[in-house]
N, C-alpha and C positions, 0 to 999 in steps of 0.2 A: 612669638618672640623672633624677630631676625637677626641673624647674622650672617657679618657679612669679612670674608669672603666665605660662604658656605661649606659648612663643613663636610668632610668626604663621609662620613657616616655619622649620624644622628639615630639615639634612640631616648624617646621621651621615656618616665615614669611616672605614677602618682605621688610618689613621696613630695615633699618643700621639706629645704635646709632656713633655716633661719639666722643670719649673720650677727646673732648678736653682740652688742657692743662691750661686752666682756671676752670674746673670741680672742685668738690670736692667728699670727699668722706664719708659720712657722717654715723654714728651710731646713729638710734635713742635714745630714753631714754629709751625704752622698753630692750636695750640690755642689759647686765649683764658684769659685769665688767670684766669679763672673754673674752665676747665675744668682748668689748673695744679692749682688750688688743692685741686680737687676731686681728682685722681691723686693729690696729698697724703696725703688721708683712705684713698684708696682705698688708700696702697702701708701705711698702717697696718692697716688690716682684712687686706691681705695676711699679714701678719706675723703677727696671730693667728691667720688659719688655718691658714699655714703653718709657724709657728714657728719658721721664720726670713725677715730679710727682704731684700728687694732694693734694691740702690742705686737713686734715683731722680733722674732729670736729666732736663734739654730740650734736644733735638737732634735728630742721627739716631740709628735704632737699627740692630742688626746684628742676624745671625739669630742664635738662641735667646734674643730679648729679646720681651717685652711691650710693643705698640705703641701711642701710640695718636695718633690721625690723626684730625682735625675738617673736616667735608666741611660747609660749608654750603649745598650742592646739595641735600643730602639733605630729603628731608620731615622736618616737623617732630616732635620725639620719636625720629627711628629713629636706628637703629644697626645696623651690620654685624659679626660677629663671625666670624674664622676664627682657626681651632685647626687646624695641622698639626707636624708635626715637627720644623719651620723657626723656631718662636715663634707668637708671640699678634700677629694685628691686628685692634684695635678702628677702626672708623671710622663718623664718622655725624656728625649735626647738635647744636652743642653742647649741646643736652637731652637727648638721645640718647644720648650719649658717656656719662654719669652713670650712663643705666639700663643699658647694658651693660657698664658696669660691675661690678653688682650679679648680673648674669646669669654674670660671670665669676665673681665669688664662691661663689654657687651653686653654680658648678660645682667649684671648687675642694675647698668643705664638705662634698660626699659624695668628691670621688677624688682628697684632697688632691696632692701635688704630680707627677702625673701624670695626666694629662688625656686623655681620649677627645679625636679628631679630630672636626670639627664647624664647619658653616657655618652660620650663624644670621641669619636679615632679619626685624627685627623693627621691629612698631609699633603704640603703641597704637590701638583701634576710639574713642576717646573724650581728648577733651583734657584735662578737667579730672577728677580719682581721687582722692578728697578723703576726711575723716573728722572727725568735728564729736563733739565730748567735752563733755560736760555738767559745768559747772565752777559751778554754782551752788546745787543744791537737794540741799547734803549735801555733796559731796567736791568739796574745793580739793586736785590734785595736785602733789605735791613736783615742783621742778623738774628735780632732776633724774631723774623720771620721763616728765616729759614733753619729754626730751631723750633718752632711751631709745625712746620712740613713735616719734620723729621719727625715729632710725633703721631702726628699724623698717618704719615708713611708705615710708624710702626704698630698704629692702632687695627690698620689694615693687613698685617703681616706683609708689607714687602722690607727688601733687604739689601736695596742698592741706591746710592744718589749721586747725580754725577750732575756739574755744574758745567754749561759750555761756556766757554772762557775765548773770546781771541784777542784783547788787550786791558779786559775788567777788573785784573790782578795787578799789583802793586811789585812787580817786575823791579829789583831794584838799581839796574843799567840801564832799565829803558820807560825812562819819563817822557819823552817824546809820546809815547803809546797812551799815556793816561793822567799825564797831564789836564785838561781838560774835561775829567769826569771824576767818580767818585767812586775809585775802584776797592774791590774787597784786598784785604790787605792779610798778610800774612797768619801773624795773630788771632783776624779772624778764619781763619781757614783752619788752622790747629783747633783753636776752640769747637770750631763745628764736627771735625773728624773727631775729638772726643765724646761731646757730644751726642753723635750718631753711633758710635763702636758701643758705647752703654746702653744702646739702645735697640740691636742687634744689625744695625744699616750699617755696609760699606760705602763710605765715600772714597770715590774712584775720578780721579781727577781727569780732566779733561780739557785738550788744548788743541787748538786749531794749528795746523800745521803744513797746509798746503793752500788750500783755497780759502776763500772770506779773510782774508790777513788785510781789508783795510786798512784802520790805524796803522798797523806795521808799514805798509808800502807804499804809505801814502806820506811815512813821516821822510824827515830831509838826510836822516842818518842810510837810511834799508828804502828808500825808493827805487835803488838802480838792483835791486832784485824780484823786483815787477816784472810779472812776464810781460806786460806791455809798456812802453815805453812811455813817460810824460803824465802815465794816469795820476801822478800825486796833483799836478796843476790843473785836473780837471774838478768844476765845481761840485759840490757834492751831493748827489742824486742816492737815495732808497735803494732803486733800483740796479745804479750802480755798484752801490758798495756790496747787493750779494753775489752779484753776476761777473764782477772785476778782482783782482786784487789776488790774482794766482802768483804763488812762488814762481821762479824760475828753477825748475828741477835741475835743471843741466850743468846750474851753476853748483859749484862745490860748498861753496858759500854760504849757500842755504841751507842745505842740513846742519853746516856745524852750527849757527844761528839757532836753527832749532832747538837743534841740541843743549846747547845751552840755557835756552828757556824753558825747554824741559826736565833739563838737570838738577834749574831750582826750582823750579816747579814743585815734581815728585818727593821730592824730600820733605815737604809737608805733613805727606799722606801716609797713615800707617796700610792702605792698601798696595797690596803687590799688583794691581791691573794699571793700565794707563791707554785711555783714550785717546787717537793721535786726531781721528777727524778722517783727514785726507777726501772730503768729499766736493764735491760741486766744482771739478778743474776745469771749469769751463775756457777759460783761454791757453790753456797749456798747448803749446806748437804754435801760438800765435803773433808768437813774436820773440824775445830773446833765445828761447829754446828751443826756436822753429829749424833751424841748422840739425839740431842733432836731433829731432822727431823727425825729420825726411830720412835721417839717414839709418836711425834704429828703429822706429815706429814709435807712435805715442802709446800705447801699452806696455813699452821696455823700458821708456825716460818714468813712467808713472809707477810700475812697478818696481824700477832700480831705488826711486828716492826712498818711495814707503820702506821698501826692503830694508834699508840702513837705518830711517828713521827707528823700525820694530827692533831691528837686532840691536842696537843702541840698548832701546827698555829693555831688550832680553838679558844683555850681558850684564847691567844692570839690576838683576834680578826681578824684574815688572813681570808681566804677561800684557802685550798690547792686543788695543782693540782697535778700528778702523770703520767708516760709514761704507756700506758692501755697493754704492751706486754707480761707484766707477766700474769697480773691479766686474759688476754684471756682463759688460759690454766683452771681457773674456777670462771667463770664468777659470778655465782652468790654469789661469797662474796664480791660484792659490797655493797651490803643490809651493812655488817659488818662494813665498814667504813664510819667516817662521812657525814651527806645527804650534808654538802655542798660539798665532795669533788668532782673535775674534772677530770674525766678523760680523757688523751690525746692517742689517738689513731691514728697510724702511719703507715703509708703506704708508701713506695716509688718507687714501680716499675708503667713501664709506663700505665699497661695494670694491673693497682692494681686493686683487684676481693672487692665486696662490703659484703662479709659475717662478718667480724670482727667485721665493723661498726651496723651490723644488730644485730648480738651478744649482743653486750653492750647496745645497743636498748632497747634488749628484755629483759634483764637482769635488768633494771631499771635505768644505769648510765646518768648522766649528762656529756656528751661528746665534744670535736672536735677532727672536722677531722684532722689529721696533714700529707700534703704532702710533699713534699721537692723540692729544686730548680736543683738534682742531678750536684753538681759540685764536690760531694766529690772523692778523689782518679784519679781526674781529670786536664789536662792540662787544659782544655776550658770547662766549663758545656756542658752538653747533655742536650741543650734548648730542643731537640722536646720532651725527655723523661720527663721533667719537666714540659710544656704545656700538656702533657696527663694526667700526674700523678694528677695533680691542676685542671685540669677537672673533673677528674673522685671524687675525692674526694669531692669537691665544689657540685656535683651532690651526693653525698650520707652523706655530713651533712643534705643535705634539705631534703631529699627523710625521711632520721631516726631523724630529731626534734635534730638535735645538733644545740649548741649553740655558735659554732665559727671555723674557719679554723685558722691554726698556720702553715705556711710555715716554713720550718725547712730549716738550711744551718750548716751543719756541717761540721769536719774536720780530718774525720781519717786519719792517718797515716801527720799526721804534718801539715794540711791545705796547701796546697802549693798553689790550684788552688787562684787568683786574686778574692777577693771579689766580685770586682766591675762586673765580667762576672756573677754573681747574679740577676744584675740586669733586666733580661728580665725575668727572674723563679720567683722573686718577685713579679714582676708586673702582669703575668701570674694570681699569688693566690689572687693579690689583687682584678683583676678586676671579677675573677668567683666568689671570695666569696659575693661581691656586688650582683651580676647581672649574677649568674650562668643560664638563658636564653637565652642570646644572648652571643653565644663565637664567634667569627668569625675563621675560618680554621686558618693553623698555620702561613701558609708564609702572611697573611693578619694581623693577629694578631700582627708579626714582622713589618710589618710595620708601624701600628699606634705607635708601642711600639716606635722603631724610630722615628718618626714623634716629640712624643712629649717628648722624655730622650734625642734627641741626637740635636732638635733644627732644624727639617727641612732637616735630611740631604739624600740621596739617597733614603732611602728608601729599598735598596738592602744588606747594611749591614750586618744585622741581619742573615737573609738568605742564605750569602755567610758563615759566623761565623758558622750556626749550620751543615754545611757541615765539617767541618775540623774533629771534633772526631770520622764520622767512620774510620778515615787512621788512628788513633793512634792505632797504635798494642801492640806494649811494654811502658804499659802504666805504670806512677807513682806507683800501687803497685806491678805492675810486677820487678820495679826493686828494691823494698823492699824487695820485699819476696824473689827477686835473690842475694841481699845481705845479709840480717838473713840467707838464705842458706850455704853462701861462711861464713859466720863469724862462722858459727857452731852450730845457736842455736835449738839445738836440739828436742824441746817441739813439733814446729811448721812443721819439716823437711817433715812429708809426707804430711801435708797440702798446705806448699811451691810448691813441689813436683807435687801435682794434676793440683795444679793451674799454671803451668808452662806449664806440659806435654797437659791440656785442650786447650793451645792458640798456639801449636806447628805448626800445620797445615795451621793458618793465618799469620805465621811470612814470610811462603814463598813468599808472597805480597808486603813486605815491602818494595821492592822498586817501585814498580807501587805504591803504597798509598804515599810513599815522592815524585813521581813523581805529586799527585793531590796536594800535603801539598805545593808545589814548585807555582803553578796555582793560589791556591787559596789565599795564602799571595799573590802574583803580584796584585793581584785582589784587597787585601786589601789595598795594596800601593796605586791604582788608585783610591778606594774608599775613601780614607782619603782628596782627593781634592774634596768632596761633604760635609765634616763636617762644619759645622764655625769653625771659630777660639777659639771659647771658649769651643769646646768640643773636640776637636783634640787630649788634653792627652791621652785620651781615646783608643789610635790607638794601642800606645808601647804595653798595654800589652798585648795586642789581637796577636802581631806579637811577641812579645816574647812567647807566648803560643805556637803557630802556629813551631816557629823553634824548640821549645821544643818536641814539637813530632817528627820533623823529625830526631832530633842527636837522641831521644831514640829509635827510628826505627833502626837509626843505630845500635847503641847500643845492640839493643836486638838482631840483625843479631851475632855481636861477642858474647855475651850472649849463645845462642842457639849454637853456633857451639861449646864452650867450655864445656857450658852443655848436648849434648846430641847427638855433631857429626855433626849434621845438616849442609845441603852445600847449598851453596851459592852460585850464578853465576860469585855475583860481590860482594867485603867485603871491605868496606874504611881502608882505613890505621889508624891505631891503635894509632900513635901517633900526626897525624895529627885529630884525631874526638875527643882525649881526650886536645888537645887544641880548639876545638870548643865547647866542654862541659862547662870546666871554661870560657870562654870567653861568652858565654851565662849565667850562673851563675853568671856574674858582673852584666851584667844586670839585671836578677832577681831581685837582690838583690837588687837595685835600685825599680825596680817596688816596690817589696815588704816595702821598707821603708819608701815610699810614702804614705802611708796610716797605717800601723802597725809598734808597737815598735817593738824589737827587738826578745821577746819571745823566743821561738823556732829556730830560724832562724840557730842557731848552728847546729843544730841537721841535717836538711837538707845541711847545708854546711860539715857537717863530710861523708853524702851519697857522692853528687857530690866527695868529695876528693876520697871519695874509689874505685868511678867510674874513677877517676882519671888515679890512681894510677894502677888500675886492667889492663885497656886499654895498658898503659905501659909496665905493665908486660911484657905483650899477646903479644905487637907488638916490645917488645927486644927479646923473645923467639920464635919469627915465623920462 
């Protein structure tokens, strides 16, 4: 039997309970109305794994019933679980109570309604188990998908979700920003904070507020608060929008701006924390607030703004949070801002080195660690990169006294990758930040993660999936940056340039790697007769990912011969791969609106076209 995230102590017995369909399932009166409410949910989830369900009521219980008992003696998060012959008793601290909850589910999902015996003391190594969804640079998620997450998240025992926002909200002064997308709207923001508080998740709102403010500084209202000057009429590049688009600190202007979209922002949110961002100031001194960075330093203009932004949420009653990348560069003007603020510190390569986290350590911050699921820029995530990355971090919040892990999933260059191939790199942060002691190796880890997301099925999955990204060669920003190339924009040209001439040497691969990409979907077609039936949707987009690397292998074969000469043995016909490009792209676009509005989705449908049309070209001029 697995579970996941592993419990801190496990002891088996011989006994089996038997869930019979006359059971009940019972709240005592020590529970809190919370935790009521919560048995609620729980005796539903019951019902679908057991397919039948149990009366449920507050009282006492009798033996062969499901108990549960709210100890607020107990540490904070834990729970007691014992399974003998007699019934179920849950007992533990009302946060607690929720997660073994889930642990009971678990158990139920592999040996439905007969139960192995089992005493279980569990808690987590880390308070705050969080996971931070990129809701602005390409995919705005359906709601109710990201009501699906929240289950999710809480099947897992974590307890925070934070949405990055920097114009996807439905702002109601500034239509200029979201105008032309399909932003989450009010309403649905309340609804999902509801939704997630009955679920034991904090949703902690989060707004960009320094750097990445595109939209904002690019519209005709807030352009002259661009740190550089004219960037609204420049055309619009990927690459520009995460590189460009910094406030100007200097200006007074901008905090009260902020300000105010922070002010309707948080009123949303029944959480007291708020995420300001403040990260990636890459232009700051660069130009409007270049005056007063000579004359104070860019550490005093960067530190001054944050500072007011934080004390703003403070006086407010918030606790702000902040990205800890700038502030690395000197550290100790933490002291200067707020003691409640948090800092989040982020790391995402797989083999990330632990000095940052030591830094802000020593420096005095109140920290977490923040990994990521690496699916960005990505057809398929790089699960094993993401399994190291949520290792290694999970191991250096505990080792420096942080007080949370926040798995990141973001979306440069237009989110294209499928949310839902997240799923193993979430699960990954949930279960070390728990119970960073026991990881189990990676293809083991895959498969418990299988066992219990996908319902029992192979086992093999997981493992064939994290084999496909080393064949992508010309991968999703390789063909960005090979179209900002061909379109002209010239800011990025020898950056484009490096990163092209860098992957030249492995394009020559590209048909042995579509020859593995060809294997390994077969593989996945034969694995798709081991799902159930209820998690089978699951399949499309793992094979729409899978061909999507092999057309841009193609792809990048004509790519590189027009860029730079490069031959080829063998080169598909040009107009024949740019009908298997759109013809792939129908279905994307399917996958994709399966779960997300519409957003972005233009943006990436004007690539494909060009890719289109280029193919065309190339193969009437050959």
């Amino acid at each position: 039997m697995d579970l996941l995230p592993i419990p801190r102590k496990i002891v088996k017995t011989e006994e089996r309970y038997e869930i019979r369909y006359d059971a009940w399932l019972i709240a005592e009166p020590s529970c809190s109305e919370l935790v009521k409410r919560q048995a609620g949910i729980f005796a539903k989830e019951l019902e679908k794994e057991l397919g039948y369900g149990l009366a449920f009521s507050r009282g006492t219980g009798r033996k062969g019933d499901i108990i549960i008992r709210q100890d607020d003696t107990c540490r904070p998060e834990s729970y007691r679980l014992r399974v003998n012959e007699q019934g179920v008793l849950l007992e533990g601290e009302e946060k607690g109570l929720w997660h073994g909850m889930q642990t009971l589910l678990q158990m139920i999902r592999q040996e439905g309604g007969s139960l192995p015996g089992v005493e279980i003391q569990d808690e987590p190594a880390l308070p705050n188990r969080g996971y931070y969804f990129d809701c602005a640079r390409g995919r705005v998620p359906k709601l109710s998908w990201l009501k699906e997450l929240a289950d999710r998240m809480a099947y897992y025992k974590m307890n925070q979700l934070q949405l990055y926002i920097e114009h996807s909200f439905l702002f109601r002064d500034f239509s200029e920003l979201w105008r032309d997308d399909t932003p989450l709207t009010a309403a649905e923001i309340m609804d999902l904070d509801d939704y997630c508080k009955e679920r034991g998740i904090e949703l902690v709102p989060s707004l960009s507020s320094f750097g990445h403010l595109y939209k904002l500084l690019s519209s005709r209202q807030y352009c002259d608060l661009c740190e550089l000057e004219d960037s609204e009429k420049q055309p619009f590049s990927y690459r520009a929008r995460m590189h460009h688009h910094t406030i100007n600190a200097a200006d007074p202007r901008s905090a009260e701006l902020l300000k105010r979209m922070i002010g309707e922002y948080m009123e949303l949110f029944s959480s007291r924390q708020f995420n300001i961002c403040a990260d990636e100031t890459f232009d700051l001194g660069q130009g409007r607030s270049r005056k007063a960075v000579e004359e104070l330093g860019k550490s005093r203009v960067y530190i001054h703004y944050v500072k007011e932004l934080a004390q703003f949420l403070v006086d407010h009653g918030r606790r702000p949070m902040f990205w800890g990348d700038v502030i690395l560069n000197f550290p100790e003007m933490i002291k200067e801002l707020p003691k409640e603020m948090i800092c989040l510190n982020w790391g995402y390569l797989w083999n990330q080195r632990e000095e940052e986290t030591r830094w802000m350590a020593e420096a005095g911050a109140t920290q977490y660690c923040c990994p990521g699921v690496c699916g960005w820029n990505q057809f398929i995530n790089l699960n094993w990169n993401a399994y190291e990355n949520n290792k290694r971090l999970a191991s250096y919040a505990v080792k420096y006294g942080a007080i949370g892990l926040l798995n990141t999933d973001w979306g440069d260059f237009a989110h294209m990758n499928h949310p839902d191939f997240s799923r193993a790199g979430m699960i990954y942060g949930a279960s070390f930040s728990w119970n960073p002691q026991e990881i189990p190796v990676f293809e083991e880890m895959n498969r418990r993660v299988e066992t219990l997301e996908f319902s029992g099925a192979s086992g093999k999955f997981l493992n064939t999936v994290a084999k496909l990204p080393e064949n992508s060669l010309f991968q999703w920003e390789g063909a960005v940056r090979y179209m900002e190339l061909r379109k002209g924009i010239q800011e990025f040209e020898e950056n484009h340039r490096e990163y092209l001439d860098a992957r030249r040497d492995e394009m020559k691969l590209a048909d042995e790697k579509n020859v593995c990409i060809r294997i390994i979907a077969a593989e996945l077609y034969r694995l798709s007769g081991t799902f159930p039936k209820g998690s089978r949707k699951l399949i499309k987009p793992y094979l729409v990912g899978a061909e999507a690397m092999r057309i841009f292998n193609d792809i990048g074969k004509v790519v590189y011969r027009e860029y730079c000469g490069m031959e080829f043995a063998d080169l598909p016909d040009c107009m024949e791969l740019a009908q298997e490009l759109e013809t792939w792209f129908y279905h994307y676009k399917q996958v994709y609106r399966s779960v997300s509005k519409e957003s972005e989705l233009w943006r990436m449908q004007e690539m494909i076209c060009f890719y289109g049309d280029l193919l065309r070209d190339l193969g009437r001029n050959a």
